[in-house]
N, C-alpha and C positions, 0 to 999 in steps of 0.2 A: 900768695897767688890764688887767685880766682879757682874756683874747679866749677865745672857743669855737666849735669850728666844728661844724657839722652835715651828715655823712655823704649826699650825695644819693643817691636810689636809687629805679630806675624802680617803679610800684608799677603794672601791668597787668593784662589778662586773660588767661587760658589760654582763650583763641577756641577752637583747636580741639576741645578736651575741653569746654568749654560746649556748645560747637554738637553735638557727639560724644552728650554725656548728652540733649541738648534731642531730636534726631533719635530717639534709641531711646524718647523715650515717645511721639514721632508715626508710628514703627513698629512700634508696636503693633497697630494692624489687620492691616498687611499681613502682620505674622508670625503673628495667627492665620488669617487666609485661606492662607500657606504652609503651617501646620500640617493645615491641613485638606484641601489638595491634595493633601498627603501621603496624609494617609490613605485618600482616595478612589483613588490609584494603588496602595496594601497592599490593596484592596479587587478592585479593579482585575487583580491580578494573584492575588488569591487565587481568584475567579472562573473567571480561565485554568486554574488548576490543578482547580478543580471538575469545566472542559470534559473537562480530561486523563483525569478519572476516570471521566468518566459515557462518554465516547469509550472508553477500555478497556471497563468496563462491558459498552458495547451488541457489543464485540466479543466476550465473551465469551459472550454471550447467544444472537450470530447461530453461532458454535461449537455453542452446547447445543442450539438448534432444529435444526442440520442431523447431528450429532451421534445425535440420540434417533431420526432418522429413517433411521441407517443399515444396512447389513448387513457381514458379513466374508464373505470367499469364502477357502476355504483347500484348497490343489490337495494330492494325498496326495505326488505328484514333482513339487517344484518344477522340476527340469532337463525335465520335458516342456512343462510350462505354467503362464504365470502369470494371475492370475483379478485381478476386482477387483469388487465389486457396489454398485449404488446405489439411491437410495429405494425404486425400484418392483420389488426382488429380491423371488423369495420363500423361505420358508426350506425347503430340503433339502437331500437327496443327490443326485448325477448320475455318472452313470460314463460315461469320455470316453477313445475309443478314435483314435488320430491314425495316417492310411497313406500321407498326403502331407500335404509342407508345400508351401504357395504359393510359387513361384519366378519373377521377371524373366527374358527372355529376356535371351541374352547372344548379340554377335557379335563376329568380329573377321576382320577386313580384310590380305590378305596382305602381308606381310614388305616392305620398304623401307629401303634401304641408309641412306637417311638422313630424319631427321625434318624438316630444314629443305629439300628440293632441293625443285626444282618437279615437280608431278605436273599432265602434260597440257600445254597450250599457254596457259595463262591464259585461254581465253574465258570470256566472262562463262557458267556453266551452272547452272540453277537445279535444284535435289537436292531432291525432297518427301519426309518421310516420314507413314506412315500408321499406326495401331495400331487393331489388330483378331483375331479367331479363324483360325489356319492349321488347317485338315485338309486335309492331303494339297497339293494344287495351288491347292486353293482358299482365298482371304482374303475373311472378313467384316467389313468395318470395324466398330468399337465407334462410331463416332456422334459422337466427340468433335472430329475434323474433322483436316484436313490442316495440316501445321505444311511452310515451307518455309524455306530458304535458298538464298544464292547464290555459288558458288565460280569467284573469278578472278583475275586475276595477283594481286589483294592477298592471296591469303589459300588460294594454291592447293599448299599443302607440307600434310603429315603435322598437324604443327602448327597451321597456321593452319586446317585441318580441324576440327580439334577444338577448337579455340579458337571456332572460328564454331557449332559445334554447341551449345556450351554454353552460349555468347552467349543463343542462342534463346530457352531455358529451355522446350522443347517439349516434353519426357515422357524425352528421353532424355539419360543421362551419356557422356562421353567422356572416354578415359585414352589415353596411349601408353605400352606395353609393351613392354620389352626381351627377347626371347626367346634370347640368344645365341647366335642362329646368324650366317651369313653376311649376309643381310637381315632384321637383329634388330627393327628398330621397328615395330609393329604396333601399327595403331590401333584400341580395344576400345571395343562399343558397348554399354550396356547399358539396358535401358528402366528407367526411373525408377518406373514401377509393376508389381508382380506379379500373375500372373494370365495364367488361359489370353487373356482379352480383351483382353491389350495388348502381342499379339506386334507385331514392329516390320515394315514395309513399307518399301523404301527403292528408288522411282524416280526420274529425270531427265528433261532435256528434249531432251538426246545432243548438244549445241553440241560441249562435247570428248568426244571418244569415249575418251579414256584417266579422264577422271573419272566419267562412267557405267560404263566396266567395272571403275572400283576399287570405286564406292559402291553400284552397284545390289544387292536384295535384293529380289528377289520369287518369291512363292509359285508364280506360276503363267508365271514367265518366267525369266530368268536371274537363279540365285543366287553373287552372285560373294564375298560373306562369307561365312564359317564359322561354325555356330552352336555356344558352348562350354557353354549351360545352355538349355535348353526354358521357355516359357512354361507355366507350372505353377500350377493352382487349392489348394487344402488341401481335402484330402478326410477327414472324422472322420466317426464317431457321438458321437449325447448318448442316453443310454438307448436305446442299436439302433437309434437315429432316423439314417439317413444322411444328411451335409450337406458341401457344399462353398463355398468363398470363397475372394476372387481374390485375399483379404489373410490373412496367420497373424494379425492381430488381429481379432478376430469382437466384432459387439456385439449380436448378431440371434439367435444361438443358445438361448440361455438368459436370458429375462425376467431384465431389470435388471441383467446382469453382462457383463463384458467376458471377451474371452478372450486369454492373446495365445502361442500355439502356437509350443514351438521345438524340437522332437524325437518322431519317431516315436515308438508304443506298441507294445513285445513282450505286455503285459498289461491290462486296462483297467487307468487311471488312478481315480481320483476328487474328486470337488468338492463340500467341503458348505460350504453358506449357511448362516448363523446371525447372530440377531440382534448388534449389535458391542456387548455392555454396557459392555465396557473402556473405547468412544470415550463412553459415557455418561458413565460414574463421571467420568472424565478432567474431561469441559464442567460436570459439575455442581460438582467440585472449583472447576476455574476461574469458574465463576459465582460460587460463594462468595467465595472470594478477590477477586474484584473487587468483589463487593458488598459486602464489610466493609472494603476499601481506600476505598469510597466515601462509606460510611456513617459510618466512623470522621472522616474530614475533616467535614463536612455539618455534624457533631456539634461537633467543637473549636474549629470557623472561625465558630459561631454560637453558643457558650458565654458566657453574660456572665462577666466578671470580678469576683473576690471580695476580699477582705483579704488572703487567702494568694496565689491566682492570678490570673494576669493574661485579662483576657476575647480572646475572639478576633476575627480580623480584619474578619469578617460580623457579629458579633452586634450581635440586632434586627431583621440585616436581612429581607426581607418574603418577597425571594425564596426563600431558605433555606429560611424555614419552609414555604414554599408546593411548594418541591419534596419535603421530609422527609415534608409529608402526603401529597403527592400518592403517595409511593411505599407508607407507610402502606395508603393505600387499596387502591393495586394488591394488596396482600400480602393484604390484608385482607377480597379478594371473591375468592369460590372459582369458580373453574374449573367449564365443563360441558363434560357430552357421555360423559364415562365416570365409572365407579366412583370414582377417585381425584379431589377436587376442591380439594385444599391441600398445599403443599406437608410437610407436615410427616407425612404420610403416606406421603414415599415416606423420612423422615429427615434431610430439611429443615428446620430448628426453629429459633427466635429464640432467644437467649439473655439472660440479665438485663440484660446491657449492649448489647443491640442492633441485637450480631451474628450474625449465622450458620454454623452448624455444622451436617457431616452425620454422620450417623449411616450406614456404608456399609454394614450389615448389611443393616439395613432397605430401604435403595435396593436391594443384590442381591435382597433375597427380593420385591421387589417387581416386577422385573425379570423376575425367573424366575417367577413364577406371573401376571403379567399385563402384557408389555411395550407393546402395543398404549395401555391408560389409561395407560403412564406417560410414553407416547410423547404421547397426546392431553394429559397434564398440563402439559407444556411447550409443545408445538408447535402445537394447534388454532390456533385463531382467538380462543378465550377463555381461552390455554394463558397461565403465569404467562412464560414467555418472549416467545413473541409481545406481550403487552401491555405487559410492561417494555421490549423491543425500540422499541415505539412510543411509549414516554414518552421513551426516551431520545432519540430523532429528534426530539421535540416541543421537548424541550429544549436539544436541540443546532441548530435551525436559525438559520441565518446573520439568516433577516430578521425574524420574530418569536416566537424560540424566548424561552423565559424567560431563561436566560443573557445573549444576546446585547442583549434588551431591557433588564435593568439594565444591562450592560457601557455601551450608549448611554448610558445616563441619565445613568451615572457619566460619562463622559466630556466630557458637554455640561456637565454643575457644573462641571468642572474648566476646559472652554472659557470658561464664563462667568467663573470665578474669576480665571483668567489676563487674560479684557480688564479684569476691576476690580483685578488688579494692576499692567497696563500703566498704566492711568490712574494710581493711586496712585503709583508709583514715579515719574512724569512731575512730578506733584504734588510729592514730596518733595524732588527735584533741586529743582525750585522754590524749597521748600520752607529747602531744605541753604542755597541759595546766597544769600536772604534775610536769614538767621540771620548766614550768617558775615560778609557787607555791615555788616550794621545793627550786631554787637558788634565787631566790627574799626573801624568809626568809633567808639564809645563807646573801646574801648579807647585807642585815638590821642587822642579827648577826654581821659581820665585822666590819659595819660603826659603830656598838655598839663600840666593840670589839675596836675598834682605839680609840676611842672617850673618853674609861676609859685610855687605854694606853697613848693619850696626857694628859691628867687630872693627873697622876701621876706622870709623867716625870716630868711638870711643877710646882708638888705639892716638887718633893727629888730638883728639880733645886733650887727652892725657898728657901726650910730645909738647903740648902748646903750655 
C-alpha cells in the first residue's frame, strides 16, 4: 500500500505589517494636521524675517529724517579746532581767532623720601577742598560746594593720600610723581575740570600739624603746594565778537555747532557751515536699499504658485496684502508744506517691478536749489519719512502691530493643532495596541486552525 505524507507548515499572519499598513490609513489625519503645522511654522518664520526687514527699513528711515535735517561744519586748520553742527546750525562763514586755551589748575606737594612712610602721627584730620575764582589773596567759591576727606593712621602715607583723594571722586585727580631728586615722590594735584572757576582750595582742621602743613592750599592763608599750571578760561573771537569758556569745547558760541579748541591762532582760522547733502544722498541711498530689500520679500513670500514655480510661504495671506497696500498708499499721497510733494521729484521713482531707484542727479540739483522742500519732503510731519517711519512702528508693535497679531493667530492654530494631536495620538496608541490584540489572537486561531487541519489530513491519509 502506497503511503504519502504531507509537509506541515505554520500558515499565519504578518501582525506587525497588518497592524503597520492598518495604522498609516488611521494616520491619516494626523499627518495632515502635521502637514499643516508645518506650514503655519514656514509662515511663522517667514513673518520674523518680514519683522527683520521693515526693522532695517524703519532704521534706515530714522537715518534719512535725521540725515536731511543736517549741517557740516568744516574748520580751514583742523590742528586749531574741531567743529561739529546740528539741526538748529545756520549756514555760513565765521572766522575764529583763539589767544587762550582753557586750562585745570595744577599742584604739587613737596618731595618725600618715600611714598609709603607715614606723614604726621595718624590722627584722625579732616582735609576740605573748595573750588572757586583766585585773584590775588582772594577765593571766590564756584557754588558747587565743599567736598572733604579724612586722613589717619590708615591712610596717612604719600599713597594712601592719594589713594583717598581719588576715592572721593570730588573734582580733583591725584598721581605720584618721581622727580629724581633726593625726596623724589611728590604728590600731584590736579582739578578735574578747567577753567578759571575751579581753582582748587585745600584746608584742614590742624588735629596733625604735619598733615595740614603738607596739604594746605589757600589763597588767602598758607600756600604750602606749588602751583605747576594756572586755572585758565579759553579766550577767542567769532567775527571780532570776544568770548571766553572754562571748557576748549564750546557749544554756546555759534548757533547749532560745537566747538572743540586745541591750539592757539597766529591768523584767523575759519569755519563754514553748509548744508551735509553727502549725509543726504548716503540715507536716501540707504532708504532705497532697504525698501527694495523689503519690498522684494512682501512680493515672493505672497506669490501664488504656478506650473513652473513654486508659490510662497505667505501667499493669500491677508496681512501681506494689507501691508503692500498700506505702503502703496503712503507712496501714493503727496506730501505738504513745500514745493516738493512726491518723491519722485527729487529722483526717487518706482520702477516696473516695484522697486526703487534714484536718480542722483536729480536729488543734487534739487538739493542745491531748494534744500529746505527737500528737507520738508522727508522730515515734516506729512514728509514720506516721517509717515513711513510710523507705519513701520504700527507694524512692528509687540501688542497689536500687524505682524505680531498674525504671528498670534498663527501660533494659537498651531496650539490648537498640537492639543488635537495629543488627543489623536493617545487615540492611536489605543488604537495600535487594539489592532495587534485582536490579529495576534486571530493569528494563534489560524496556527490552531492548520494545525488540526494537518492532524486530520494525515490522520484519513493513514485510514486510506
Amino acid at each position: 500500500m502506497a503511503t504519502s505524507s504531507v509537509a506541515s507548515s505554520s500558515v499565519g499572519l504578518d501582525v506587525p505589517g497588518l497592524v503597520s499598513q492598518l495604522m498609516a490609513v488611521e494616520r491619516q489625519p494626523i499627518d495632515k494636521i502635521n502637514t499643516r503645522v508645518a506650514s503655519y511654522q514656514t509662515k511663522i518664520s517667514s513673518f520674523g524675517t518680514i519683522s527683520g526687514l521693515v526693522s532695517g527699513f524703519q532704521t534706515a528711515l530714522q537715518s534719512l529724517k535725521n540725515s536731511s535735517l543736517g549741517f557740516s561744519a568744516t574748520p580751514s586748520d583742523t590742528s586749531i579746532f574741531s567743529a561739529s553742527a546740528g539741526s538748529t546750525a545756520a549756514v555760513g562763514t565765521y572766522a575764529l581767532n583763539v589767544t587762550k586755551l582753557a586750562q585745570a589748575q595744577s599742584l604739587v606737594a613737596v618731595g618725600q623720601a618715600s611714598s609709603t612712610a607715614a606723614i604726621g602721627s595718624g590722627n584722625a584730620t579732616v582735609v576740605t577742598f573748595d573750588f572757586g575764582t583766585t585773584n590775588g589773596a582772594v577765593f571766590t567759591s564756584n557754588g558747587s560746594g565743599t567736598k572733604s576727606i579724612t586722613i589717619d593712621g590708615t591712610n596717612n602715607t604719600l599713597q594712601g593720600i592719594s589713594d583717598a583723594i581719588n576715592a572721593a571722586q570730588m573734582g580733583v585727580s591725584a598721581t605720584i610723581v618721581n622727580d629724581g631728586s633726593g625726596t623724589p615722590y611728590r604728590l600731584a594735584l590736579t582739578s578735574t575740570n578747567s577753567g578759571l572757576s575751579n581753582s582748587i582750595k585745600i584746608t584742614t582742621d590742624a588735629v596733625d600739624a604735619t598733615v595740614a602743613g603738607f596739604l594746605t592750599h589757600d589763597p588767602a592763608g598758607a600756600q604750602n603746594l606749588t602751583q605747576t599750571v594756572a586755572a585758565q578760561d579759553a579766550n577767542f573771537t567769532v567775527n571780532g565778537i570776544a568770548l571766553s569758556n572754562a571748557s576748549n569745547t564750546i557749544t554756546d558760541a555759534i548757533q547749532g555747532v560745537s566747538l572743540t579748541l586745541t591750539k592757539l591762532t597766529t591768523t584767523p582760522a575759519t569755519l563754514t557751515v553748509t548744508r551735509d547733502t553727502s549725509a543726504v544722498s548716503t540715507a536716501v541711498s540707504g532708504f532705497i536699499d532697504a525698501y527694495n530689500a523689503l519690498a522684494s520679500q512682501l512680493k515672493s513670500r505672497s506669490a501664488y504658485g504656478s506650473a513652473t514655480a513654486q508659490g510662497g510661504a505667505l501667499a493669500g495671506d491677508g496681512t501681506l496684502r494689507l501691508m503692500q497696500d498700506q505702503l502703496r498708499g503712503i507712496f501714493n499721497t503727496a506730501a505738504s508744506g513745500g514745493t516738493l510733494t512726491y518723491l519722485s521729484e527729487v529722483g526717487v521713482a518706482f520702477q516696473a517691478d516695484g522697486t526703487l531707484k534714484l536718480d542722483s542727479s536729480k536729488l543734487n540739483s534739487a538739493m542745491a536749489s531748494n534744500f529746505s522742500d527737500v528737507t520738508n519732503l522727508f522730515s515734516s510731519a506729512t514728509g514720506f519719512a516721517t509717515r513711513l517711519d510710523a507705519w513701520a512702528t504700527s507694524a512692528l508693535s509687540p501688542g497689536d502691530g500687524l505682524i505680531a497679531t498674525r504671528t498670534d493667530s498663527l501660533n494659537t492654530s498651531i496650539k490648537d493643532y498640537n492639543d488635537q494631536l495629543s488627543k489623536l495620538e493617545a487615540r492611536m496608541a489605543a488604537l495600535q495596541k487594539r489592532y495587534t490584540a485582536t490579529y495576534s489572537n486571530l493569528n494563534m486561531l489560524l496556527i490552531s486552525m492548520n494545525g488540526t487541519s494537518s492532524y486530520l489530513s494525515q490522520q484519513l491519509s493513514n485510514g486510506a
